[in-house]
N, C-alpha and C positions, 0 to 999 in steps of 0.2 A: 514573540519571535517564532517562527515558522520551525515545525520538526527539523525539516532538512537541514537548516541553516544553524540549528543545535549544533547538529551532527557536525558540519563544518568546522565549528567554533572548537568543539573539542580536537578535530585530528588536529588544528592547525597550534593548536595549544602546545600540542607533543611534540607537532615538525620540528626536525633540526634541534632537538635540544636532548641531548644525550644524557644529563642529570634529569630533567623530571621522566625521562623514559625508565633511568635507573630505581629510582625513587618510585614509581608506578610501580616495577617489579615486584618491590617488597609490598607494596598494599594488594596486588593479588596473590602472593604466598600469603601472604594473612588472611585475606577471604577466602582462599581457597579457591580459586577461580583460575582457568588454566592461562595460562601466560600466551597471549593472543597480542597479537597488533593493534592499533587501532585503526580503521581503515577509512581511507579517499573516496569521495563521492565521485563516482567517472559519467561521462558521458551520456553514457547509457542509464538514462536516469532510472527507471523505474527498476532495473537489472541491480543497479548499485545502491540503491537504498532499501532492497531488501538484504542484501548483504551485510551492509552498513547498520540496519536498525536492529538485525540478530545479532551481529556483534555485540553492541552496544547492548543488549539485553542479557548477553552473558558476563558483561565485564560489570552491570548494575554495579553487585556488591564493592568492586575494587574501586572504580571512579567516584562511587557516593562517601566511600573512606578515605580515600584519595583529598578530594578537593573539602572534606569538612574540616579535615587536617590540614592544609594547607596554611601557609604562616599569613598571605593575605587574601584568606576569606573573606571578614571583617572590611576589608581595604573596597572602596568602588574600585570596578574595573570586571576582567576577563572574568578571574575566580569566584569574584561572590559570583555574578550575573549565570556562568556555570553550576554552582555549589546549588545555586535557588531551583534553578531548573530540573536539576539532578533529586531534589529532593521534592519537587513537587508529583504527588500521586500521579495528575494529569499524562506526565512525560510516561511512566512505565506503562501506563494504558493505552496511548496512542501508541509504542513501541509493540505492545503486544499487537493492536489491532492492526498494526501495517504488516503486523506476522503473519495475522492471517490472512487478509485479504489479498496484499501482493503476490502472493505464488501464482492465483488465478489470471491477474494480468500478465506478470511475467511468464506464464505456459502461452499465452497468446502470442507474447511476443519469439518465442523462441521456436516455437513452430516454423515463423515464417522466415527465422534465419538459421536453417537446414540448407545442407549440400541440394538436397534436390528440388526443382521448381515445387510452390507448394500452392501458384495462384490457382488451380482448380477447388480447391478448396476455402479461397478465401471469404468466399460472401457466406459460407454456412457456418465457417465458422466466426465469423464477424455475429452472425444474427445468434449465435450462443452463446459469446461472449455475453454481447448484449442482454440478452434474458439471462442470465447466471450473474450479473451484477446488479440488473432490475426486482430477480424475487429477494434479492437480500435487503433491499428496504421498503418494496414498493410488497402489497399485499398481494398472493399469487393469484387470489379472484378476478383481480383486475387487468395482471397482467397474460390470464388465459381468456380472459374479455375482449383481449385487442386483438384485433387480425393484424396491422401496422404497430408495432414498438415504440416506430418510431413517433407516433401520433399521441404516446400515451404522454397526459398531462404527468407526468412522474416528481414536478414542483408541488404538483397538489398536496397540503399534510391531510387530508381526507383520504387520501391513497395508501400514505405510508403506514407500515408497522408504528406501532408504539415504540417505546425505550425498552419495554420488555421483553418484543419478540424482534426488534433490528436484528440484522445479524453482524455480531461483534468479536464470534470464535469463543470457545468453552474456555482456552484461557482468561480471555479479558472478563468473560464472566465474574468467573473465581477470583479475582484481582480484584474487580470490582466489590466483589462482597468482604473482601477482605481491608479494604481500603477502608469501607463506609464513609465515605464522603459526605459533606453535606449538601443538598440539593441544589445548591448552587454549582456548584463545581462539578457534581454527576450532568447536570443540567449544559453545562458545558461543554463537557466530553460528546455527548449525545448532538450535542450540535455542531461540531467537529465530524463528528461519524456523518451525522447528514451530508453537512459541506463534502466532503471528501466524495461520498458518492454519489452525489448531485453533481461534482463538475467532472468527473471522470464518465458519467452517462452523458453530459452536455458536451466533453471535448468529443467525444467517440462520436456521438452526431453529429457535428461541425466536420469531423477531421477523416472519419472514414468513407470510402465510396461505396455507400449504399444506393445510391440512385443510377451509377452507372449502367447502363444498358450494355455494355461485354460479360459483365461476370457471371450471371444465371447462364452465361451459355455455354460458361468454361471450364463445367461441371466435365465433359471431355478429355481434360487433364487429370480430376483426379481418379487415380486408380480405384478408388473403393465404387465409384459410381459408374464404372463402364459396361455394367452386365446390366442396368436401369435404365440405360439414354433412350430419349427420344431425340432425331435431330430436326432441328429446324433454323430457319437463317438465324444468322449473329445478329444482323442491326435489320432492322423492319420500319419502315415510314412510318 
C-alpha cells in the first residue's frame, strides 16, 4: 500500500464516527500526545501530505495504542491491515523522510502561488529546484560535471550516493539506528528513498518548461535581476 493511501485509510476510519473519535481521545491523553484531528488529503497534493504525514507523526504514539487495542485487530479487515502498517518500522521512516524532504518542494510551490507575478523568476528557480533535489541522491562531482541537468544520466547507480550518504534528514537517520532493522527491510527503505527521488526528478523533466524559449528572457520581471539585464529579442529564428 502506498504512504498516501495509508494516510487515507486512517482519516476515513475516523470520518463520521463520533465514538471511535471519542475513544481516540482517551488513547492520546494516555500517550500524551496533544489532542489534534486527523487530517484529509486535499488537492493540493504535495501541500497536504506534508501536513497530513507530520500529523500522523505526532499522533504515532496514540494511533499505534489506539488500533493494538482495538477489539478487531485480530479480525481481517480495516484494523488489523491499519494495526500492521502502523507498527511496521518502515511507515515511521518514510513519515520522517517526507518530513524532510517535502518542505523543499512545497517552498517551490508556494513561491509561485504569491499575490504577485513571480514568472520572472521561474526558470532560475526551476533550475535550483532541480540541482537541490539532484545533490541529495546523485554525487555532487557529477552533478557540477554537467553543464545541462537535464542530460544527467541521474538513473545511473554509478552516480548515486550510497545508503550512507543519500540524503534522508538527521531524523530518519536516528530512527534508523534506533530501529536496527534487518538488511532487508533497511534495503527496502533505501529503495523507496531512490524511487521517490527518481520520479519527482523524472516528473519535473517531463512536466516543467525548461526548453521554453520565453523564459530566459523574462528575467525583466524579476525585481532582483533588473540592475543585471542585458536586453535582447524575446524569440530569435
Amino acid at each position: 500500500m502506498k504512504l498516501d493511501d495509508f494516510l487515507v485509510d486512517i482519516f476515513y476510519f475516523f470520518h463520521n464516527s463520533s465514538k471511535r473519535l471519542t475513544d481516540f481521545k482517551e488513547f492520546q491523553q494516555f500517550t500524551e500526545v496533544e489532542e489534534e484531528k486527523i487530517l484529509k488529503r486535499c488537492p493540493t497534493h504535495w501541500l497536504s501530505l506534508e501536513k497530513i504525514g507530520n500529523r500522523t507523526l505526532s499522533q504515532l504514539p496514540a494511533l499505534k495504542s489506539y488500533f493494538a487495542s482495538h477489539e478487531d485487530v485480530e479480525k481481517p479487515g480495516k484494523v488489523k491491515s491499519i494495526n500492521k502498517r502502523l507498527h511496521d518500522p518502515l511507515t515511521e521512516l518514510l513519515l520522517l523522510f517526507m518530513k524532510f524532504i517535502l518542505p523543499i518542494i512545497n517552498n517551490f510551490n508556494t513561491i509561485f502561488q504569491a499575490d504577485e507575478s513571480k514568472i520572472g523568476s521561474l526558470l532560475p528557480e526551476m533550475d535550483h529546484l532541480l540541482r537541490k533535489l539532484l545533490v541529495k541522491f546523485v554525487q555532487m562531482k557529477y552533478v557540477k560535471a554537467t553543464n545541462d541537468l537535464r542530460r544527467l544520466d541521474f538513473l545511473d547507480s554509478d552516480l548515486q550516493h550510497s545508503d550512507e550518504f543519500i540524503a534522508i534528514g538527521l531524523e530518519t537517520r536516528e530512527a534508523l539506528q534506533t530501529h536496527e532493522l534487518d538488511p532487508g527491510t533497511e534495503q527496502k527503505f533505501f529503495e523507496a528513498v531512490r524511487g521517490f527521488y527518481e520520479a519527482v526528478v523524472r516528473k519535473m523533466l517531463n512536466k516543467f518548461p525548461f526548453d521554453d524559449k520565453i523564459l530566459p528572457h523574462l528575467s525583466v520581471l524579476n525585481p532582483r535581476k533588473t540592475e543585471s539585464l542585458t536586453y535582447g529579442p524575446i524569440l530569435s529564428d
